[in-house]
C-alpha positions in Angstrom: -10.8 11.6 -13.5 -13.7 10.3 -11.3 -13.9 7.5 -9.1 -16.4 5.9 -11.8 -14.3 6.6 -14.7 -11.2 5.0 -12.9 -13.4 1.9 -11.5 -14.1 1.1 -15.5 -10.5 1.4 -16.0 -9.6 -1.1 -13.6 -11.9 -3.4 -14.8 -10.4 -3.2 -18.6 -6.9 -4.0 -16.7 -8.7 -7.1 -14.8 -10.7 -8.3 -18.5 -7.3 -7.4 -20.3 -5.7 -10.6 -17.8 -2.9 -8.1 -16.1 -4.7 -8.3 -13.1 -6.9 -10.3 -10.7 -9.9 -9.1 -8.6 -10.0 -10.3 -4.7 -12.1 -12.8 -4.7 -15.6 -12.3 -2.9 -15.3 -13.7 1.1 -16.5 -17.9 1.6 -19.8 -16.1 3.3 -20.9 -13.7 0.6 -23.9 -13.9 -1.1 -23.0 -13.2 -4.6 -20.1 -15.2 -6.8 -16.7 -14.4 -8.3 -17.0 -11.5 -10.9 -20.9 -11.3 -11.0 -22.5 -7.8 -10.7 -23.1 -8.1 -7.4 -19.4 -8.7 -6.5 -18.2 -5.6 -9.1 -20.9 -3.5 -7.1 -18.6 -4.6 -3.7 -15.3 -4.3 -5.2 -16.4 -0.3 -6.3 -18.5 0.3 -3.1 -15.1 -1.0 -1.3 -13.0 1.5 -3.5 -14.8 4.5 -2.5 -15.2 4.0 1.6 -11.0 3.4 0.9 -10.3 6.7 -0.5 -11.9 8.3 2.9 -11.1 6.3 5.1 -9.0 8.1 8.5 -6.6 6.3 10.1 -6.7 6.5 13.6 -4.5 4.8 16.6 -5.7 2.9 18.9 -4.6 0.2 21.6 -4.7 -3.0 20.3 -6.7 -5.5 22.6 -4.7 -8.6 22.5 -3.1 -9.5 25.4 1.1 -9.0 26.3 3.1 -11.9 26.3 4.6 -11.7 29.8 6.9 -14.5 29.4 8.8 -12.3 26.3 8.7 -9.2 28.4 10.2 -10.9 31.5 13.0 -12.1 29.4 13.5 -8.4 27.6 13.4 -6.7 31.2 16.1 -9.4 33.0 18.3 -9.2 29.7 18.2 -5.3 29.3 17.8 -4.7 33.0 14.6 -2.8 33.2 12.3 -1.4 35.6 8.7 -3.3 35.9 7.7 0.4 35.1 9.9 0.4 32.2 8.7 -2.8 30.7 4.9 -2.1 31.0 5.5 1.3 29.2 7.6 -0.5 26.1 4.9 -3.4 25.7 2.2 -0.4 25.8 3.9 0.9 22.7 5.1 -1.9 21.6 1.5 -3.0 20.8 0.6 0.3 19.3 3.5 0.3 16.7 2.4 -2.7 15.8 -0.9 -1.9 15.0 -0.1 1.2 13.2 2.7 -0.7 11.2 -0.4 -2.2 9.0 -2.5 0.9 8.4 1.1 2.7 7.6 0.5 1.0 3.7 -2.4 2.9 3.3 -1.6 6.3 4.4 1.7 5.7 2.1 -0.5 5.2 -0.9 -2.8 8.2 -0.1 0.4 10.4 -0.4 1.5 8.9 -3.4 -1.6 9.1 -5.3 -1.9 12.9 -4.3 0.6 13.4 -7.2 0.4 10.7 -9.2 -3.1 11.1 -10.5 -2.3 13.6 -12.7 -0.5 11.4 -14.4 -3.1 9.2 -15.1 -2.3 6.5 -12.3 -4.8 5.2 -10.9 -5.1 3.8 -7.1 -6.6 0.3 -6.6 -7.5 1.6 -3.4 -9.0 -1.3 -0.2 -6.5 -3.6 -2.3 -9.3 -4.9 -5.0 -6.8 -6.2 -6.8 -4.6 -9.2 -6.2 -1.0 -7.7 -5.2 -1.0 -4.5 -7.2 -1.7 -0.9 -5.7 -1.8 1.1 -8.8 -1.9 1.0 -12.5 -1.6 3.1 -15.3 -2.7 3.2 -19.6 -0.2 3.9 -21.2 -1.6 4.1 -25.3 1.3 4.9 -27.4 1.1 7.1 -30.9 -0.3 3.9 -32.8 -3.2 3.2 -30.5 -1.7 0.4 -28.4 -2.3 -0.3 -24.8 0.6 -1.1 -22.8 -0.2 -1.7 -18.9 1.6 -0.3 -16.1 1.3 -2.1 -12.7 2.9 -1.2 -9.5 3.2 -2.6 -6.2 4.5 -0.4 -3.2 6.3 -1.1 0.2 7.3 1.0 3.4 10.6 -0.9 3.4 12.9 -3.5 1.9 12.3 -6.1 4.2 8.6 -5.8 4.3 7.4 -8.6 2.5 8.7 -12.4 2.7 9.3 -14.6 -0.1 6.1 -16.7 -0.5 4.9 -12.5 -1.3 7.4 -11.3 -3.4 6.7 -14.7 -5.5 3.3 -13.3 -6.9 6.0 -11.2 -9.2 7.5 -13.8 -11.0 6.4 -14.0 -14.6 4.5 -10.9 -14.2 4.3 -7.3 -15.7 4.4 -6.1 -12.1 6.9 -3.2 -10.9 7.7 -3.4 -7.1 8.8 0.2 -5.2 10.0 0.5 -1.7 9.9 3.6 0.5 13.1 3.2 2.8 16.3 0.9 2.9 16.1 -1.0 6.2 20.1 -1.4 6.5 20.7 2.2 5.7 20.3 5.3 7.9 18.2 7.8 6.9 18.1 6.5 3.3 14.9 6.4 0.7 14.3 5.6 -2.4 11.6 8.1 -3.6 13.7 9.3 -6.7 13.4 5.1 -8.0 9.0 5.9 -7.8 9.4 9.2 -9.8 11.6 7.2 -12.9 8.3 4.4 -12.6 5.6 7.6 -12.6 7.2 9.8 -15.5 10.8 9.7 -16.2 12.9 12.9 -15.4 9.7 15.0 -14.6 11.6 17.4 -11.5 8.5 18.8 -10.4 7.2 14.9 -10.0 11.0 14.6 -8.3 10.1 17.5 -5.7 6.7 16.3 -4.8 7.6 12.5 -4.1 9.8 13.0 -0.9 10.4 12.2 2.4 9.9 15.6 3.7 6.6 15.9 1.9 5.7 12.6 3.3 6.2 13.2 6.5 4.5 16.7 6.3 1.5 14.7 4.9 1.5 11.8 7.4 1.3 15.4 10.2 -1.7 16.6 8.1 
């Protein structure tokens, strides 16, 4: 499936009222769901899907105050402490591009089952979503929303769920070593498909994010 053929897909999801579009930015020049801001919302779906992710140092300035008090509590060298703040920052700053790299990887195999990524998050709190028509001709929707971890999002986020059709998936649980939860996205995708099983794991993953 192309990138056009998807795009109208994603706008029958939108017009069918499972989904929302982001809204056009206070300084734009064209209005909420116009031509114009469908042209944006596709032009911003494409430059998504190649898009590299690179890391870089991010300019904002250390807080020496919380440093000071990590380096007298842990008792650590002035070497030390400029070295951990160094990466510190960096984590940081990769943390949020992480999201994206996850969903590359997951739509790798999940495309040929007909999911489709709302890549450069065009729509409102949903990453992908599939048609499903069943043997009578009727549409049922199939929206999902993916996290890195469990304790990724806060409440006032995990609210836009309530009432809603939306499936949530997380990669990893944060109070458990070493444990994921990539068999839970394989049940969502297809249902006791092992090859589906295989493909969606943390080895893989990690093998991708080397790539």
């Amino acid at each position: 499936m192309d990138l056009d053929k998807e795009f109208q897909i994603i706008k029958e999801f939108v017009k069918s009222g499972e989904g929302v579009f982001k809204k056009p930015q206070k300084n734009a020049t064209f209005k909420n769901g116009d031509d114009k801001h469908l042209l944006s919302l596709k032009n911003t779906l494409i430059r998504s899907r190649g898009s590299k992710i690179s890391i870089t140092e991010p300019e904002t300035v250390t807080d020496d105050v919380l440093w000071e008090y990590i380096k007298l509590q842990k008792n650590l060298s002035n070497e030390q402490v400029e070295e951990f703040a160094k990466y510190h920052k960096i984590a940081m700053s990769i943390e949020t591009k992480l999201g994206n790299l996850l969903e590359s990887f997951i739509y790798k195999y999940i495309k040929k089952h007909n999911w489709i990524w709302c890549s450069g998050s065009i729509i409102q709190d949903i990453d992908f979503i599939n048609k499903d028509i069943d043997e009578s001709g009727k549409i049922q929707w199939i929206s999902l929303q993916v996290k890195n971890s469990d304790n990724s999002e806060n409440s006032s986020s995990s609210r836009v769920r309530v009432g809603t059709n939306i499936k949530k998936w997380f990669r990893r649980l944060s109070k458990v070593k070493n444990k994921d939860n990539w068999i839970e996205l394989s049940k969502i995708v297809k249902k006791d498909d092992q090859e589906l099983i295989t493909e969606l794991s943390e080895k893989n993953y990690l093998d991708y994010l080397k790539t």
